[in-house]
N, C-alpha and C positions, 0 to 999 in steps of 0.2 A: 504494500500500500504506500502510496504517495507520503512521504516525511516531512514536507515543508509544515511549518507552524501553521492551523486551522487553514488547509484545505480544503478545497469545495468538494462537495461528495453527489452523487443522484443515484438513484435506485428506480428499478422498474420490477415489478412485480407483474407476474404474468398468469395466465391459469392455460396459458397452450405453450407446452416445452418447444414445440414446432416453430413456432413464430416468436418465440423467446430467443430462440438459436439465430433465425435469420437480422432480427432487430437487433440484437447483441454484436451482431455482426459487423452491421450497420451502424450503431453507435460509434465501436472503434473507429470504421475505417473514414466516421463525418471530422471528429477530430482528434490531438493528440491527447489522449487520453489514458490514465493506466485502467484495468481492469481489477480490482480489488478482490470480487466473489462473483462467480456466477457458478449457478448448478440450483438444481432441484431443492422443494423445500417441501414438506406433506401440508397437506393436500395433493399433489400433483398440480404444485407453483413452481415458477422456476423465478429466480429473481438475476437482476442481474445490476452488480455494483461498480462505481466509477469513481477516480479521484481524479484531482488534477486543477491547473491553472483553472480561476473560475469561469471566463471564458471559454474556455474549452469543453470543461465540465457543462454548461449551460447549453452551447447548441449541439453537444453530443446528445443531452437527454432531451432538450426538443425534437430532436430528430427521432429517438425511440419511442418519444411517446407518439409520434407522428404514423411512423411506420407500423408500432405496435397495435394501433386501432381499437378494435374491443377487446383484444385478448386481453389488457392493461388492467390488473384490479385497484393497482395503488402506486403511485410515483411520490418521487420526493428529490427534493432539490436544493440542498444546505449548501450555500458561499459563509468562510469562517467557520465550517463546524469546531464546535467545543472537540476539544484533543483527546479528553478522557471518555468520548462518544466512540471515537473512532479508536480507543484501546478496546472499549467493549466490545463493538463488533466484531474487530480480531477475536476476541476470546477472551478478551484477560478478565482473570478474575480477582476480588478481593474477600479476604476472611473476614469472618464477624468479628472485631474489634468489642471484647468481655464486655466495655464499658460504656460502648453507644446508647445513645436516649435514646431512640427512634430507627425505626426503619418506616421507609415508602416503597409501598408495591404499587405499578401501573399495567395494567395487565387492557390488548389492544387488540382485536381482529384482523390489523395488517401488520407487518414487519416495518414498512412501510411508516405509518404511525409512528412506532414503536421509537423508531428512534428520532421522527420528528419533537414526539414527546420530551424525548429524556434530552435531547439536546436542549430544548427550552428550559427542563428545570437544571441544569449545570449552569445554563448562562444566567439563572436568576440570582440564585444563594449557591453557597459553598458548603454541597453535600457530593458524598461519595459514593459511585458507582459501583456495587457489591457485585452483579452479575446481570449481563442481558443474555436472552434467550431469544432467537431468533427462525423462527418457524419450525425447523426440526427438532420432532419430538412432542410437538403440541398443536398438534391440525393447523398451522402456518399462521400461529399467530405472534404475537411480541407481548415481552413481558420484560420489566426491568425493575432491581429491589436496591433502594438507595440506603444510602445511613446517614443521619446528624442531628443536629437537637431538633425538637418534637416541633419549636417555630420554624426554624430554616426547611422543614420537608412539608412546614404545611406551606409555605409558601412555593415552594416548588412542587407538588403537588396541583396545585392552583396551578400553575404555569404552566405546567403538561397537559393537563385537561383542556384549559383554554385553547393552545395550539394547535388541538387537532380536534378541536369544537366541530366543524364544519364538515370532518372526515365522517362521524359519526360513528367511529371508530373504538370510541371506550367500553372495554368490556368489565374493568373491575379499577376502583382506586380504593387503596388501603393504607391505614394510620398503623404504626403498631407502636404505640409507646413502650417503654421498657420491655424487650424482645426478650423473653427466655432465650438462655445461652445452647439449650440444648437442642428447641424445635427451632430455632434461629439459625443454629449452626447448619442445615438443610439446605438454605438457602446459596450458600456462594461454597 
């Protein structure tokens, strides 16, 4: 994945692998672009990720979402994404930290979403990314579990929801003040 400091990022989520492959294609070769993730996600979505100059990143995914047509269930298109978004999608993960006030669960119907979400509540307060989950393994959908005190997640909380208001995308938001260490430790 692309290293420069908050990178522009796009995602196209697709529900036909067929036309994910040919617009995937297409993406790359409209401009210079890297290719971050693309492949299969269950349901039988195929998503496919991009980083790069924002520029570049912008008429690569106009172009996808162009060629993509209906197959398209959910796009997204972050210039600056927050840095600790783009560890999570890699994968990274973080432990429950014994002494955290609070954890935030966002739990979302698109991937898609999911991390329009969590980008919003990183750039609001200063809470920490425990773990996103990203299609596989949970019928294609997104799901991300924050940590910090009980204010800073409710206002990030508030902030994710709001951002993908229109998506109508939100399938679960959750408070959990003082997490048991043990049913907590599950989570990342």
């Amino acid at each position: 994945m692309h290293r420069a400091a908050n990178p522009a990022i796009a995602l196209i989520e697709f529900d036909s692998i067929a036309r994910a492959l040919r617009t995937g294609d297409a993406m790359v070769k409209r401009a210079s672009v890297e290719v971050a993730y693309a492949g299969p996600v269950s349901p039988g979505k195929y998503l496919v990720l991009i980083t790069g100059g924002e520029a570049e990143v912008e008429e690569s995914w106009r172009a996808g979402r162009a060629d993509g047509g209906d197959a398209v269930v959910d796009h997204l298109f972050l210039p600056g994404v927050h840095g600790d978004v783009v560890l999570a999608i890699m994968g990274q993960t973080h432990a429950l930290d014994p002494d955290v006030d609070s954890l935030g669960v966002i739990e979302t119907s698109t991937v898609a979403a999911a991390i329009v979400a969590c980008d919003a509540a990183c750039k609001t307060v200063a809470v920490r990314i425990l773990e996103m989950r990203l299609g596989k393994g949970i019928g294609g959908k997104g799901v991300f579990t924050l940590a910090g005190s009980q204010w800073d997640l409710e206002a990030a909380l508030e902030a994710a929801c709001t951002s993908i208001e229109e998506r109508r995308a939100l399938l679960g938001r959750e408070l959990i003040p003082r997490p048991d260490a043990l049913f907590a430790g599950g989570l990342a």
